[in-house]
C-alpha positions as CSV (number, residue, x, y, z in Angstrom):
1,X,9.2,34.7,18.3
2,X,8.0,35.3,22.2
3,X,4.4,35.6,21.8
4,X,2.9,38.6,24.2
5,X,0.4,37.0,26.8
6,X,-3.2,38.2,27.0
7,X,-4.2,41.1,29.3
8,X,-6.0,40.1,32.2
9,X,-9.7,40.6,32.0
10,X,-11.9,41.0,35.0
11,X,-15.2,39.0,34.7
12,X,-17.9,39.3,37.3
13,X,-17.3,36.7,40.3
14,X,-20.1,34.7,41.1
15,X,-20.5,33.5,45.0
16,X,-17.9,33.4,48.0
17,X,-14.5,33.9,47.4
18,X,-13.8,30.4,46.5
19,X,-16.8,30.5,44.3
20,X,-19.0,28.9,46.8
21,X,-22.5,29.3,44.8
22,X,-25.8,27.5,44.2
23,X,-27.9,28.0,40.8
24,X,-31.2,27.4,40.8
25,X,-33.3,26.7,37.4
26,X,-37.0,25.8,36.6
27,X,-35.1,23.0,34.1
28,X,-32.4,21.4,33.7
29,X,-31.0,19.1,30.9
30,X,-27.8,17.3,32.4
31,X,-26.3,15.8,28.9
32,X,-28.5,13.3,28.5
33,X,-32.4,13.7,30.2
34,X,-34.4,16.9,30.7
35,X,-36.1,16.9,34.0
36,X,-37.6,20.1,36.0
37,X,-36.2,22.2,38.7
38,X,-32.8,21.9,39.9
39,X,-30.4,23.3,42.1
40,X,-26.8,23.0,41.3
41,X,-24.0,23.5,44.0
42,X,-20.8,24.9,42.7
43,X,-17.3,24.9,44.2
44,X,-14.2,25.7,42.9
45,X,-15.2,25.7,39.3
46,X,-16.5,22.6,40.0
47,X,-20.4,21.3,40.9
48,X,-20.2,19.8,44.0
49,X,-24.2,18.5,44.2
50,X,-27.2,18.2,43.0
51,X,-30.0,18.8,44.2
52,X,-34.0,18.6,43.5
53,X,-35.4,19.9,46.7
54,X,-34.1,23.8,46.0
55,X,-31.8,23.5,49.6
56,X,-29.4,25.7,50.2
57,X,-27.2,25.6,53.3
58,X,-27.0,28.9,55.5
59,X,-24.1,31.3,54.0
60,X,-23.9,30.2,50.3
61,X,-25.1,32.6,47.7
62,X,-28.5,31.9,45.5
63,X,-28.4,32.6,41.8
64,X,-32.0,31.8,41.2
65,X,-32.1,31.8,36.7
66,X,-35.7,31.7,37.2
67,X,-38.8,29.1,36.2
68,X,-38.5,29.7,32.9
69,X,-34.8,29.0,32.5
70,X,-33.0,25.8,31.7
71,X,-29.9,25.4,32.7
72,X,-27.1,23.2,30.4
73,X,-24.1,21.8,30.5
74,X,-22.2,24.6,28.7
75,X,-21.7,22.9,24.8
76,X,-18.8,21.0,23.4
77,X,-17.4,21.9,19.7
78,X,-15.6,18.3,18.6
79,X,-14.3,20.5,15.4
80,X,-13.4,24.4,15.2
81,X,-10.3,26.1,13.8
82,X,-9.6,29.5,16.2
83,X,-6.5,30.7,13.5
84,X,-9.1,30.9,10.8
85,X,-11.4,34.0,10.3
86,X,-14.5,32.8,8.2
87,X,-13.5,35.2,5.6
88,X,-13.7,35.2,1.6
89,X,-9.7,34.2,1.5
90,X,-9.4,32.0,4.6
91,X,-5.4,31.2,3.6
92,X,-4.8,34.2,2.2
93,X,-5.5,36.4,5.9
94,X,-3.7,33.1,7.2
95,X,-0.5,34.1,5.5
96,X,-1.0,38.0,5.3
97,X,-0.8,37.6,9.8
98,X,2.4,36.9,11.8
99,X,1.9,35.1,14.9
100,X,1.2,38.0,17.1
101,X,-1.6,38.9,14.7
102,X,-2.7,35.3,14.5
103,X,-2.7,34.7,18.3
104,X,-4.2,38.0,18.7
105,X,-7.6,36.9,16.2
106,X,-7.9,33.7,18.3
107,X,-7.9,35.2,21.2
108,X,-11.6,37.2,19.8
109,X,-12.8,33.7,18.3
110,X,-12.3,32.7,21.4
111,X,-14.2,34.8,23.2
112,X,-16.9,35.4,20.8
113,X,-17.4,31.0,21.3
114,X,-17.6,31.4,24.8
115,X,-20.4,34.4,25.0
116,X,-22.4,31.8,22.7
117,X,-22.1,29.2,25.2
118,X,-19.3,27.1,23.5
119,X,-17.3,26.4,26.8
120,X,-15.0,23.3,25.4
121,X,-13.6,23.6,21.9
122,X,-11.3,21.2,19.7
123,X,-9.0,23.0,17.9
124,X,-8.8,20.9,14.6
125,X,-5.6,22.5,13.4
126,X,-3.8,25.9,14.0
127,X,-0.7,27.4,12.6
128,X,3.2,26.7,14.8
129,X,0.7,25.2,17.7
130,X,-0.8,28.4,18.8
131,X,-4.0,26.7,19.7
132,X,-2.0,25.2,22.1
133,X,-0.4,28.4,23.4
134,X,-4.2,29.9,23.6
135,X,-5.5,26.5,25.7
136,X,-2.6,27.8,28.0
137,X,-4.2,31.2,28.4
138,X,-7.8,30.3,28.7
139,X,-6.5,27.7,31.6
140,X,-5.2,30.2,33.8
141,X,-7.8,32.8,33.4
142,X,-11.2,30.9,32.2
143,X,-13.1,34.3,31.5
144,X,-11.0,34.8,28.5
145,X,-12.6,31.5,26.6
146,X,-13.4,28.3,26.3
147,X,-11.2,25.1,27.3
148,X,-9.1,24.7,24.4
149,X,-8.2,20.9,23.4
150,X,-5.6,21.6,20.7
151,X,-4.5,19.2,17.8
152,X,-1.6,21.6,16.4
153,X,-1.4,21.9,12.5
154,X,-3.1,18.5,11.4
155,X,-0.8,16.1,10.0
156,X,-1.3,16.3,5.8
157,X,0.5,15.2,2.8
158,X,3.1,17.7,1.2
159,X,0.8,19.9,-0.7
160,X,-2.5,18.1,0.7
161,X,-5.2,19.4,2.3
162,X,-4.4,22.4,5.1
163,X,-0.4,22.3,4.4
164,X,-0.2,25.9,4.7
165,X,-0.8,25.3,8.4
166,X,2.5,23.9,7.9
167,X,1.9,19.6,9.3
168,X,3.1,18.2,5.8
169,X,4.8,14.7,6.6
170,X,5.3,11.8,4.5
171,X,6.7,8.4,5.3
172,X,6.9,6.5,8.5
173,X,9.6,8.2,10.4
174,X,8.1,11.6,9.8
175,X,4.7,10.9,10.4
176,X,6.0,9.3,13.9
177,X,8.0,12.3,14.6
178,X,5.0,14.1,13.8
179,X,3.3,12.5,16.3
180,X,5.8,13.0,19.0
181,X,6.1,16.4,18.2
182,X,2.4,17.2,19.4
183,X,2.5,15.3,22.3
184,X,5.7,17.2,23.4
185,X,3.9,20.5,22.7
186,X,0.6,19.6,24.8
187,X,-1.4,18.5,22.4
188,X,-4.6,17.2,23.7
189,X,-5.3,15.0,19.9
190,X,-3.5,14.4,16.6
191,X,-5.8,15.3,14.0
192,X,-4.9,14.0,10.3
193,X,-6.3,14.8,6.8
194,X,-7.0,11.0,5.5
195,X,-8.7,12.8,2.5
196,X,-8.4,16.0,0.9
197,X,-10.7,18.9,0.8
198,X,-12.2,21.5,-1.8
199,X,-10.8,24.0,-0.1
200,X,-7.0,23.4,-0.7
201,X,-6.0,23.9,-4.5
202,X,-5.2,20.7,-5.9
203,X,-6.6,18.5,-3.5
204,X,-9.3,15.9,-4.4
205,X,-12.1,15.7,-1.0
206,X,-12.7,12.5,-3.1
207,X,-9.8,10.5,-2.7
208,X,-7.6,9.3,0.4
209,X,-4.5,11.2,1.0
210,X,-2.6,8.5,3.4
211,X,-2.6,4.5,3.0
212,X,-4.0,2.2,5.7
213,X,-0.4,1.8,6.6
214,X,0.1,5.0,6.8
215,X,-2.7,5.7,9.1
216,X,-2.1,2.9,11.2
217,X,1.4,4.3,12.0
218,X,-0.3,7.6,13.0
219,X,-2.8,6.2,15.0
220,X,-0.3,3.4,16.7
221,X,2.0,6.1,17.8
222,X,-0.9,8.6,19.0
223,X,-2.6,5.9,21.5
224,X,1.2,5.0,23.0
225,X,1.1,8.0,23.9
226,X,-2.3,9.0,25.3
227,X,-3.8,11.0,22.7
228,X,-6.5,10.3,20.8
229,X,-6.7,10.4,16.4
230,X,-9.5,12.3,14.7
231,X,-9.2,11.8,10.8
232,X,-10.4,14.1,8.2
233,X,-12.2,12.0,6.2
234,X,-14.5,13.3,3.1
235,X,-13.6,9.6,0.9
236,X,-15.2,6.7,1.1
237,X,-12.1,5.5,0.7
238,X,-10.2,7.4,3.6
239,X,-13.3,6.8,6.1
240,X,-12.7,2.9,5.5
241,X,-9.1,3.2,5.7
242,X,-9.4,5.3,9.1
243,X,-11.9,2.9,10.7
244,X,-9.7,0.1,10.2
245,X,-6.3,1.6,11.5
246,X,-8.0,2.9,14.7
247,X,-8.9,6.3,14.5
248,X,-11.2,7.2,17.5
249,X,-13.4,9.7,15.6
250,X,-14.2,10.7,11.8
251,X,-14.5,13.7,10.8
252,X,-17.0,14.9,7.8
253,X,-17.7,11.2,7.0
254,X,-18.8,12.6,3.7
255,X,-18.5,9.4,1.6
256,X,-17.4,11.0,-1.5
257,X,-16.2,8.9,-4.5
258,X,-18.3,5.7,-3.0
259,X,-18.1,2.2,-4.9
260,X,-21.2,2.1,-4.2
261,X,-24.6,2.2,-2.2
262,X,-24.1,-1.6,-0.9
263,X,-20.3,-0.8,-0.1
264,X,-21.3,2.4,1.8
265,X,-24.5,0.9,3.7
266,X,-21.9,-2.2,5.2
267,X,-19.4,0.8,5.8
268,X,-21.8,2.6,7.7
269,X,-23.1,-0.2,9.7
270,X,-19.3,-0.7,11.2
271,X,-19.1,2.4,11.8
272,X,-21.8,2.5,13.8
273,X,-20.8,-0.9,15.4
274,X,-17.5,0.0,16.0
275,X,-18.2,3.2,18.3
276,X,-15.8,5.4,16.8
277,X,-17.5,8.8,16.8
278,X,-18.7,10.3,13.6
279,X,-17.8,14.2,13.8
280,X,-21.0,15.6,11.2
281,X,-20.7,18.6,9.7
282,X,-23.5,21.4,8.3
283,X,-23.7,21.5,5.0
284,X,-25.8,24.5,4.0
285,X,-25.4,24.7,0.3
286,X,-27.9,22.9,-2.0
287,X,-27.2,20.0,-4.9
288,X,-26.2,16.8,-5.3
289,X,-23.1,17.1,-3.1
290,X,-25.3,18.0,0.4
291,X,-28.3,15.9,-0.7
292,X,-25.4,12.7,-0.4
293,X,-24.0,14.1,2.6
294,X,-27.7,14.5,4.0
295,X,-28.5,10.8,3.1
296,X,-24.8,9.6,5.0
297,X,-26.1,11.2,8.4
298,X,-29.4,9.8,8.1
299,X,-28.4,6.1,7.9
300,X,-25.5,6.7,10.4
301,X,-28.2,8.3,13.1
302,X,-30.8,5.6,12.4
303,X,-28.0,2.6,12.6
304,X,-27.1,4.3,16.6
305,X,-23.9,5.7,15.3
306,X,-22.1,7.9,18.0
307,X,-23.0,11.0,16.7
308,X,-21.1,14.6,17.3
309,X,-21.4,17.5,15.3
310,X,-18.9,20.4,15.0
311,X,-18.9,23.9,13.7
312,X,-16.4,23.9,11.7
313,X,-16.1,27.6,12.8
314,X,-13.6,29.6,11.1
315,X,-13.4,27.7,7.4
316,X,-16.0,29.7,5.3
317,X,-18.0,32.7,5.3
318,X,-21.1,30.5,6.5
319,X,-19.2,28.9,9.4
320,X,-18.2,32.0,11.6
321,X,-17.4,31.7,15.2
322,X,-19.6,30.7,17.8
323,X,-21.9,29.0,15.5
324,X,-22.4,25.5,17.1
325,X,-25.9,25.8,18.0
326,X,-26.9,26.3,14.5
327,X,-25.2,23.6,13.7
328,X,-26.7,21.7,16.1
329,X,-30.1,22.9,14.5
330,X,-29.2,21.8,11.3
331,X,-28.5,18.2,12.7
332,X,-31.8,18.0,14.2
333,X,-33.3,19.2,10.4
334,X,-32.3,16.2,9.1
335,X,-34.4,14.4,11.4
336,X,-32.4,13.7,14.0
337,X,-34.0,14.3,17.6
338,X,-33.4,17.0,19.2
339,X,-32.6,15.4,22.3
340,X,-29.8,13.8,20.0
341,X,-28.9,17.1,19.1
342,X,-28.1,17.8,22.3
343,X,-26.3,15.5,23.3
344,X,-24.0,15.7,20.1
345,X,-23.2,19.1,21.5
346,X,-23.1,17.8,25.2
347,X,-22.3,14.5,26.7
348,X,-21.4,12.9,23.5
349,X,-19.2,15.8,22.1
350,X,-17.4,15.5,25.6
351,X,-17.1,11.7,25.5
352,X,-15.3,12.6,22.0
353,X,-13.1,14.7,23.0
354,X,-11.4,12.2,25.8
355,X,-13.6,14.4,28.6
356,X,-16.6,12.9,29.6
357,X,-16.2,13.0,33.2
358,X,-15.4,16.9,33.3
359,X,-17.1,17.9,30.0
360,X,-20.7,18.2,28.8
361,X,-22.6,16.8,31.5
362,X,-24.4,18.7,34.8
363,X,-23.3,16.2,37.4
364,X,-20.7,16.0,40.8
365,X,-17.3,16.6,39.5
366,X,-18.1,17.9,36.2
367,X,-16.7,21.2,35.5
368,X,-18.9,24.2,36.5
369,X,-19.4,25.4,32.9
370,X,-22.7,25.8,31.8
371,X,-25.7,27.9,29.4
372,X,-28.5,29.3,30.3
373,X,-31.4,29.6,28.1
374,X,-35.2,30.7,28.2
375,X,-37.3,27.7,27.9
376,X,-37.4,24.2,26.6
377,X,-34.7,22.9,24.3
378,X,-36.1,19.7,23.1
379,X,-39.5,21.9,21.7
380,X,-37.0,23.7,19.6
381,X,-33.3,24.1,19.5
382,X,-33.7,27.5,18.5
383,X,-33.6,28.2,21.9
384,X,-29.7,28.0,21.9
385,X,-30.1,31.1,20.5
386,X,-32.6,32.7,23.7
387,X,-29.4,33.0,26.0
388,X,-29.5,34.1,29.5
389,X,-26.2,33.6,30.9
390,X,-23.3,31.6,30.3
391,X,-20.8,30.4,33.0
392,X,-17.2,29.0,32.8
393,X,-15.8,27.2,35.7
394,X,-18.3,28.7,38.0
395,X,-17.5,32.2,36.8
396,X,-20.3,34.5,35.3
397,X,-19.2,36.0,32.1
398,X,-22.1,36.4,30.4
């Protein structure tokens, strides 16, 4: 099927023609310190300088935010899923759309992430690589979303967790081929359920889904060819087994079906050792189940773990689009600082996703995306919330 492109939107330009501009802010936090006033100089999509005394050279627009403004590095989401509407019956309006439909729902998700400030999101798994057909779209006319790193449909078991996205692959050759196929389609990752999930009828979030082996195949394969491995990992079991074959990030880190507190304290500690990232995700239901997820995210924080944390947009009711910064504000609950919150939507979601030097930070080079807020983020992270004005690659379009 030949999939219609978007229309072209017009967003309101920001500077010279080139998009020659200078912001000016009473605050800034850059992805990792907040300091005071700041003047950044834009080019190009791209920040060009930095620069504390408020200088502007002759001919180069001023877009003063104001004193009480703060100006970000527009936020990173390490884990969303654009082909999924946050509805009651997530697979069923999955299989009720064809891919026009389907391409034409991500294209709102996508937009609705950007207007909160989401300017870089990881597709965790689409349907037929649509994610990837969207990045496309959003990379030759930024006002229509965010950067779009896709995985394709994540790589499962027949039957296991997400199938209907239509990744199934067992044995070696397949799961290579698997592998090759994403990286043909321009793939930015390979994302694979090492556990199941809740959500997908007959699979067990408890129990691994691939072997070591099996893992290590995927992961082996993945790095040959330049693209990083995040594993879906609920288990105990399937977080061990993706640490050891290489994954670079682990997603959920739930540690269901543990052999125990010992077992899972020395798993935690090489996780956080090891510096593979640990992708968290809000859990906003109450019991037993969030109280042991709760308890993971503690230790892995206090043991230095590289901490993300994703939305998850797009799988429940709870988990629309756009909804990173509460997420981030539900990290920071646990008692995680809310500079650490930041930067697990920032620098460190960026560093994640295989683009630190573009991604996440306000620094020369970086990409011109950014979020504007009233006030001071690390006296509250509700403040994600208090948005003044979003910009992607330089370009104003909130």
């Amino acid at each position: 099927m030949t999939l219609s492109p978007a229309r072209p939107r017009s967003v309101a330009g920001t500077g010279t023609d080139d998009g020659t501009c200078a912001l000016r802010a009473g605050r800034m936090f850059d992805g990792f310190t907040l300091s005071g006033a700041a003047t950044v100089h834009v080019r190009r999509g791209r920040i060009v300088a930095v620069d504390r005394t408020g200088t502007v050279p002759p001919g180069v627009p001023l877009v003063d935010l104001g004193d009480d403004a703060c100006l970000l590095p527009g936020l990173v989401d390490v884990r969303a899923h654009l082909a999924l509407d946050a509805g009651p019956d997530t697979a069923g309006a999955l299989l009720a759309a064809d891919d026009e439909r389907l391409l034409a729902r991500m294209r709102v998700a996508a937009r609705t992430a950007l207007r909160a400030g989401i300017t870089t999101v990881r597709d965790a798994g689409d349907r037929g690589f649509l994610a990837a057909a969207l990045a496309r779209e959003t990379a030759a006319d930024p006002g229509l979303g965010p950067e779009i790193l896709a995985s394709g449909p994540p790589i499962t078991t027949p039957g296991g967790h997400g199938h209907l996205l239509g990744g199934a692959a067992a044995g070696t050759r397949a799961l290579v081929g698997a592998v090759r196929e994403r990286h043909a389609r321009g793939c930015s990752l390979v994302t694979i359920m090492a556990s199941g999930d809740a959500r997908t009828p007959g699979s067990d979030p408890s129990r691994a889904q691939y072997t070591r082996e099996e893992l290590r195949t995927v992961v082996s394969e993945a790095h040959r060819l330049g693209l990083p491995v995040a594993a879906h990992a609920h288990a105990t079991e399937a977080i061990a087994d993706a640490l050891a074959a290489g994954a670079d990030s682990l997603e959920h880190a739930s540690f269901l079906g543990g052999r125990g507190t010992v077992e899972e304290l020395r798993l935690q500690a090489l996780i956080a050792g090891s510096g593979t990232f640990v992708g968290m995700t809000p859990v906003r239901e109450a019991g037993a189940y969030a109280d042991g997820v709760h308890t993971a995210y503690r230790a892995l924080a206090r043991l230095g773990a590289r901490i993300t944390v994703g939305s998850d947009a797009g799988t429940a009711p709870d988990r629309p689009h756009g909804t990173l910064p509460d997420a981030a504000m539900e990290l920071a609950a646990l008692g995680v600082s809310p500079l650490t919150a930041l930067k697990a939507v920032t620098s460190q979601a960026a560093a994640a996703c295989g683009a630190g030097g573009r991604k996440g930070r306000i620094g020369a080079g970086a990409d011109a995306d950014f979020l504007v807020i009233d006030g001071d983020p690390l006296a509250g992270l509700t403040s994600l919330r208090d948005i003044r004005a979003v910009f992607r690659a330089g370009v104003r379009i909130r």
